[in-house]
C-alpha positions in Angstrom: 32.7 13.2 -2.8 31.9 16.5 -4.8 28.6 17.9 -5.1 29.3 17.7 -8.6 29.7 13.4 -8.3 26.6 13.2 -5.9 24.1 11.3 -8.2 20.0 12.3 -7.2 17.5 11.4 -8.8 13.9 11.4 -8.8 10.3 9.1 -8.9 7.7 10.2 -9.2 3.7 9.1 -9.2 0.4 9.5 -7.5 1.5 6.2 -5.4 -2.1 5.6 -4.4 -1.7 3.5 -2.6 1.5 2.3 -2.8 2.3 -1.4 -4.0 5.1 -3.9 -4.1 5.6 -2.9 -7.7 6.6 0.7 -6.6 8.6 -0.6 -4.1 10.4 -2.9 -5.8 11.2 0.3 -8.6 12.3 2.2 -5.3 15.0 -0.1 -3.7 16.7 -0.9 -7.3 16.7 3.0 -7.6 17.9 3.3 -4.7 21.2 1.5 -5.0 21.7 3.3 -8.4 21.9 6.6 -6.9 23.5 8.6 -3.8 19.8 9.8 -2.9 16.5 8.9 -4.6 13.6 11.7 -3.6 9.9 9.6 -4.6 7.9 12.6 -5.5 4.1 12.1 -4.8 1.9 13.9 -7.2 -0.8 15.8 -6.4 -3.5 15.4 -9.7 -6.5 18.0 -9.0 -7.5 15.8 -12.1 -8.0 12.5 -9.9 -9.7 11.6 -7.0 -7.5 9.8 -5.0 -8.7 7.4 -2.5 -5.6 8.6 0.2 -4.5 12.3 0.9 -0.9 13.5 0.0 -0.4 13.4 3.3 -1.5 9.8 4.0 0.4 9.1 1.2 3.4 10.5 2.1 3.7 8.8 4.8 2.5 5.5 3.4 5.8 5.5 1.1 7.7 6.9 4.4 6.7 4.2 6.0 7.4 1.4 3.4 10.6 2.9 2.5 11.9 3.6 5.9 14.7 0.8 5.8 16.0 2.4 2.8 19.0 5.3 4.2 18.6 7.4 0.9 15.4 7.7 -0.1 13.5 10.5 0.7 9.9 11.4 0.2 7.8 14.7 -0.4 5.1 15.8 -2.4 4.6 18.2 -5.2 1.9 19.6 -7.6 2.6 20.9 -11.3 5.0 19.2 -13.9 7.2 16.4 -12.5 10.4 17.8 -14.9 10.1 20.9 -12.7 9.8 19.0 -9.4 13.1 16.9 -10.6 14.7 20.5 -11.5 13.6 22.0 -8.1 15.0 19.0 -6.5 18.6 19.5 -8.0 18.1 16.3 -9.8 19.0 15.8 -13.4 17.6 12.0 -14.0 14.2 11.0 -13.4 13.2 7.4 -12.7 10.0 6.1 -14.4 8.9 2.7 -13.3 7.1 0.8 -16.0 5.0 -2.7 -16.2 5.2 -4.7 -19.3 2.9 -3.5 -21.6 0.4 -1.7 -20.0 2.7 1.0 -19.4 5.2 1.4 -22.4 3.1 3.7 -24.7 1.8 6.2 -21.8 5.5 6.3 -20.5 7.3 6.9 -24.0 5.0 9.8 -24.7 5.4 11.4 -21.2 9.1 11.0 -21.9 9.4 12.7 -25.1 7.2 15.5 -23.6 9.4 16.0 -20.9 12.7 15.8 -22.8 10.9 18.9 -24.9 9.9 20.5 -21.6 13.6 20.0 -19.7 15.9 18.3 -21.9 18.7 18.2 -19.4 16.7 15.6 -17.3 17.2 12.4 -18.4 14.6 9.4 -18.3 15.7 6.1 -16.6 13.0 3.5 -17.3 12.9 0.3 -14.8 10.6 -2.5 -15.4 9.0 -3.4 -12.3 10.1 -7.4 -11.7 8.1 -10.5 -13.1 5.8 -11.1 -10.0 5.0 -7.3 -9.8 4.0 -7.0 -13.6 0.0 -7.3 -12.8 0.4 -5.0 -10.0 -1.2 -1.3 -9.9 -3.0 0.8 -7.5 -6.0 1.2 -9.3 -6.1 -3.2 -8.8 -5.4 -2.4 -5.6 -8.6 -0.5 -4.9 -10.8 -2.7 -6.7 -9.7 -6.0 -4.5 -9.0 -4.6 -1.0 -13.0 -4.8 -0.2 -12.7 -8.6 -1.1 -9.4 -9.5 -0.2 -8.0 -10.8 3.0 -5.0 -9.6 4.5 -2.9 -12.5 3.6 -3.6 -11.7 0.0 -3.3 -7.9 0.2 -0.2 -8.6 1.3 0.9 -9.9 -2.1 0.7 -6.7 -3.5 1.2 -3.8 -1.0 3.3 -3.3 1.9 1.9 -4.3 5.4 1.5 -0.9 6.5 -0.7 -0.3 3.4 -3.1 -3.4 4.3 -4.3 -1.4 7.5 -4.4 1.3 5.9 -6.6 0.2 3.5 -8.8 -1.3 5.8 -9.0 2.2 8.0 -10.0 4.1 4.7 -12.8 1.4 3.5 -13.8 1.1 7.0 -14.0 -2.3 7.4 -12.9 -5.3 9.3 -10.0 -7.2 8.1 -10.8 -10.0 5.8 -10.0 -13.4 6.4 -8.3 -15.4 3.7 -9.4 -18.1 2.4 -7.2 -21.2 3.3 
């Protein structure tokens, strides 16, 4: 294949943590492209509740399986992170609704900052549509495993519980 055919392209977010939503955009990126990079975004702005680095390898982790996908972080504007990358489409994963507004406007501002790189917009899929980190963060101190499992990888339950510090939490049967 040329270099010229080989297809990258790029997602990005603060993936903190990472969810079942995210990794559902990831895998059906993945098959769309010869190599997907998921860019984790450092936000002096926010205060995340896992480093870069945990995060990192939190999506590492989860996305292991997947042959293609690589994973690194970056600070500044994600169209300059997609152009340093030698990637010319960026992947935006959006939930119904919530999302459609913030991501149109953060697509026409990076089609006048780069407008070589192109937007691809997938909607996470029906049982992922209520999913987001920030829920994430507000159940895990309430939530058993079982049930954290509905919405973030395994590795991302213990994780969770190392960072809040406590014991797993039994779900209710």
């Amino acid at each position: 294949m040329a270099e010229s055919d080989f297809r990258v392209a790029v997602y990005t977010g603060s993936f903190d943590p990472i969810t079942l939503g995210h990794l559902n955009v990831i895998e059906r990126a993945s098959r769309l492209v010869d190599r997907l990079i998921v860019g984790i975004g450092i936000n002096a702005g926010k205060d995340p509740l896992f480093t870069p680095d945990e995060r990192v390898e939190l999506v590492r982790s989860a996305t292991q399986r997947l042959g293609n996908v690589e994973v690194r972080k970056f600070s500044g504007l994600a169209v300059r992170f997609v152009r340093e990358c030698g990637a010319r489409v960026m992947i935006r994963g959006v939930r119904p609704l919530t999302d459609v507004e913030a991501e149109l406007t953060m697509m026409l501002a990076n089609r006048q900052l780069d407008p070589d790189i192109e937007t691809v917009v997938l909607m996470a899929d029906k049982e992922f549509a209520h999913v987001s980190s920030s829920l994430i963060k507000q159940i895990a101190p309430l939530a058993g495993d079982d049930e954290l499992r509905r919405f973030v990888p395994p590795e991302v339950v213990a994780a969770l519980r190392r960072k809040l510090q406590g014991p797993a939490v039994p779900s209710a049967s």
